[in-house]
N, C-alpha and C positions, 0 to 999 in steps of 0.2 A: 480534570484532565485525565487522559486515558493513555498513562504510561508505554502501554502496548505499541501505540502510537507514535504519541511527542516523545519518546524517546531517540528514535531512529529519523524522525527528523530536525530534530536539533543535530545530532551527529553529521544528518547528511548538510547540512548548512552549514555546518565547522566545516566540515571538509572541502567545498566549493566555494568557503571564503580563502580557505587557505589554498587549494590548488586550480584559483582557476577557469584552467585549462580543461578539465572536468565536465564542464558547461556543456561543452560539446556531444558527450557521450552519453547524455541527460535520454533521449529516447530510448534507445540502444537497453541503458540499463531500465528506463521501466518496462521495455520491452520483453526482455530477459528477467528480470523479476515478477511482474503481475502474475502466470502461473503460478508461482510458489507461495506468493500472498496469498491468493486465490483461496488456493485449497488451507492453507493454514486460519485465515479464516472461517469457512466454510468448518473446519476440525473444531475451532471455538466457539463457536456460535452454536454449531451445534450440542454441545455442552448442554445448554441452558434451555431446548428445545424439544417439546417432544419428540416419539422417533417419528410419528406422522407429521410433524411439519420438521424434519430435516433437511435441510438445505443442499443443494447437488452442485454441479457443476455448471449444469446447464442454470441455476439460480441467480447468475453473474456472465456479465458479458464477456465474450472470449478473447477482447485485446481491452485497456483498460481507456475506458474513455474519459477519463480525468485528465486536463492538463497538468503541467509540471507544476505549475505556480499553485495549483490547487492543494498540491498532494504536499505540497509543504507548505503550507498555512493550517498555520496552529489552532486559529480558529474553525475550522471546517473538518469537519466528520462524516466519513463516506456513506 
């Protein structure tokens, strides 16, 4: 398991059991979150790569094309 990960989605499936109402704002927030992923990814990955295959921005699509169900299943890694 890849903490980085299943951690924030377990949180985020606590939370949309308990509220919900949440359900709703499901695009909205990965809309407003995928930049930040984005690059924080991009930040770690690069880590572990040389500086000629460093990873950019343009590396990754510009709106995230994962659905919701995806991005919270445990088993699937982007």
């Amino acid at each position: 398991m890849n903490s980085c990960i299943d951690s924030p989605r377990g949180e985020i499936s606590r939370l949309l059991n308990k509220y919900p109402y949440l359900k709703s704002h499901q695009d909205e927030a990965v809309a407003t979150s995928y930049p930040y992923a984005k690059q924080r990814a991009i930040k770690q990955m690069n880590q572990y790569l040389p500086r000629e295959q460093w990873l950019t921005d343009a590396s990754f699509p510009e709106t995230c094309p994962w659905p919701w169900e995806q991005l919270l299943d445990e088993d699937w890694l982007p």
